[in-house]
N, C-alpha and C positions, 0 to 999 in steps of 0.2 A: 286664075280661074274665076271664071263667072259665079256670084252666089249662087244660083237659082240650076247650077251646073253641078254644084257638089252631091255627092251622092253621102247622103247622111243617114248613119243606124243609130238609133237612140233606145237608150237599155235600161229595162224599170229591174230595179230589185226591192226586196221584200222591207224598206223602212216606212212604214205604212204609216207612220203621222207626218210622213213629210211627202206622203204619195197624193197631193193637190195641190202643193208647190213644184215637184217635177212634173205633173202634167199642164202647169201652168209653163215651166220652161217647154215644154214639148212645142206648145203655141207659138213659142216665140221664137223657137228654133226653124219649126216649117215655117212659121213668117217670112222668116228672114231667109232660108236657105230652099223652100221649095218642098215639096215632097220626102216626107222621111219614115225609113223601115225601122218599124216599134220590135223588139225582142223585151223576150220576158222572162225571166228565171219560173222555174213552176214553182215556186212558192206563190207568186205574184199572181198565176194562173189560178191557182186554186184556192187562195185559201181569203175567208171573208171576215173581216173584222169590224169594232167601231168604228175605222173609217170609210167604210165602202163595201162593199160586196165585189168579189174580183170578175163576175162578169160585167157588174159597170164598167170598172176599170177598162175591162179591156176594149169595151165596144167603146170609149169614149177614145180611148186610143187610136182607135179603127177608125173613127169621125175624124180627131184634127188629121192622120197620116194618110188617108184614103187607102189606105193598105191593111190587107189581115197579116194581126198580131204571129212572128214567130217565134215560139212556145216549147220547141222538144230540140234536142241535143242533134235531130237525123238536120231538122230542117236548118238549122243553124252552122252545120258544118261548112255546104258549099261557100260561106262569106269570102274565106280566103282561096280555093279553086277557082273558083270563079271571079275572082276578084271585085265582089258586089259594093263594096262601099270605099269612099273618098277619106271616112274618118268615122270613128263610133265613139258615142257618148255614151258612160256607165252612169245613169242620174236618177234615183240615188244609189249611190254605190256604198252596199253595207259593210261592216267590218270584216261580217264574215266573207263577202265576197272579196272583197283586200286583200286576205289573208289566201282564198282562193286562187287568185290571180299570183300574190309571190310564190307560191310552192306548185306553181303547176298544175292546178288541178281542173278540171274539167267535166265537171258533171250536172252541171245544167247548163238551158240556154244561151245564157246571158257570158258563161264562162267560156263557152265552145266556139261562140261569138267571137270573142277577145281574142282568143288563141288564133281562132284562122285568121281575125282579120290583120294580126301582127305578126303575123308571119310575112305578109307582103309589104314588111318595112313600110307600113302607114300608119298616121296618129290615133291613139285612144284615150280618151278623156275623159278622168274620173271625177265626177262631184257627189265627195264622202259626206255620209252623213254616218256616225260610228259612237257609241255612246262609250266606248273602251281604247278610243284612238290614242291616247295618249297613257294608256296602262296597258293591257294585254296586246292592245294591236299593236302599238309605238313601233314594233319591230318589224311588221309587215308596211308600216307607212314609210320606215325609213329605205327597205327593200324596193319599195314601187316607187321613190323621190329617183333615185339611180337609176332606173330603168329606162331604157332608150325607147323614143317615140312616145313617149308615156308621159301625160300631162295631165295638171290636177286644175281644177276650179278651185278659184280662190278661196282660203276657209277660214272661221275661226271659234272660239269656242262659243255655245251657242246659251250655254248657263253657267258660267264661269261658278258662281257660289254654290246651285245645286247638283251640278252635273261635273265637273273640273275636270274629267277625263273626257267628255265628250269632244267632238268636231264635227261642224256640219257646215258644207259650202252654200256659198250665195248663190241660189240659182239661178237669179237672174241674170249672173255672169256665164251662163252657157253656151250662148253665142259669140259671145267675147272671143272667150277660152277656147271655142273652135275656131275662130278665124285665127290666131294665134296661132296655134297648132296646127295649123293647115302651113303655117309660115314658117313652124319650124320653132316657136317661141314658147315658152313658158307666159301665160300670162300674170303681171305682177302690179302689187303685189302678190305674193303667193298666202302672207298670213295676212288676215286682218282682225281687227281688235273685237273685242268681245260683243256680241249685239244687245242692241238696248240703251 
């Protein structure tokens, strides 16, 4: 398949010091792949912090995608009916949404997202950024490693002394990791060593 053919959803969740490096992969995903459908957990929607205010967020969203932001559980469902996308990227994908995603659950966007678009046995790819990945979550990361079509951007830990449970992927491996996953691959390494 042609790059510029894929049809690519790309998924902001709520890890908001790392929401200017996922919108930096956003760039370099439509770069590379064409036009791509922004979804957003409502946390992401709503809520404004030190790093941004969420309607920047989103209209800058709406700038690289050329597309408005979808935001609510109705509009997010048709992904999989309709079978609107090629492949969907969760970046950054939080613990809690991790944790989301192994047991099922579905209550926002970005969640209702995943479910329909994996129901049509096509790739989802998560690049975790999780300050508990390797202590509370460890359990939902080892659940989503199993998981069929299910594919992770490469990680590793991102403050080994001050943070030791944390994990947060290189985003600039998101294109990678989709072309990868478009192949049916895991991209590897899957860990990589401490940053810094």
């Amino acid at each position: 398949m042609n790059h510029k053919e894929l049809r690519v959803g790309f998924a902001f969740c709520g890890s908001f010091c790392t929401m200017s490096r996922a919108l930096d992969a956003l760039e370099q995903t439509a770069a590379r792949f064409g036009p791509v459908t922004p979804i957003v957990s409502q946390t992401v929607a709503t809520t404004d912090t030190r790093f941004g205010a969420a309607h920047d967020f989103m209209r800058e969203m709406e700038r690289i995608c050329g597309r408005r932001v979808i935001s609510t559980v109705a509009q997010a469902e048709p992904i999989g009916p309709k079978g609107l996308l090629d492949v969907l990227a969760v970046c950054p994908c939080t613990g809690n949404t991790l944790a989301k995603l192994a047991h099922g659950v579905t209550d926002t966007a970005v969640t209702m997202a995943a479910k329909a678009h994996l129901r049509n046995g096509r790739p989802l790819v998560l690049a975790l950024a999780s300050n508990d990945a390797l202590a509370g979550g460890a359990p939902n990361l080892g659940t989503m490693l199993s998981r069929r079509n299910l594919y992770f951007v490469p990680l590793g830990q991102d403050d080994c002394a001050g943070k030791p449970a944390s994990l947060v992927a290189d985003f600039t491996l998101l294109p990678d990791a989709i072309e990868a996953a478009c192949r049916g691959e895991q991209l590897q390494p899957l860990l990589l060593g401490p940053a810094g």
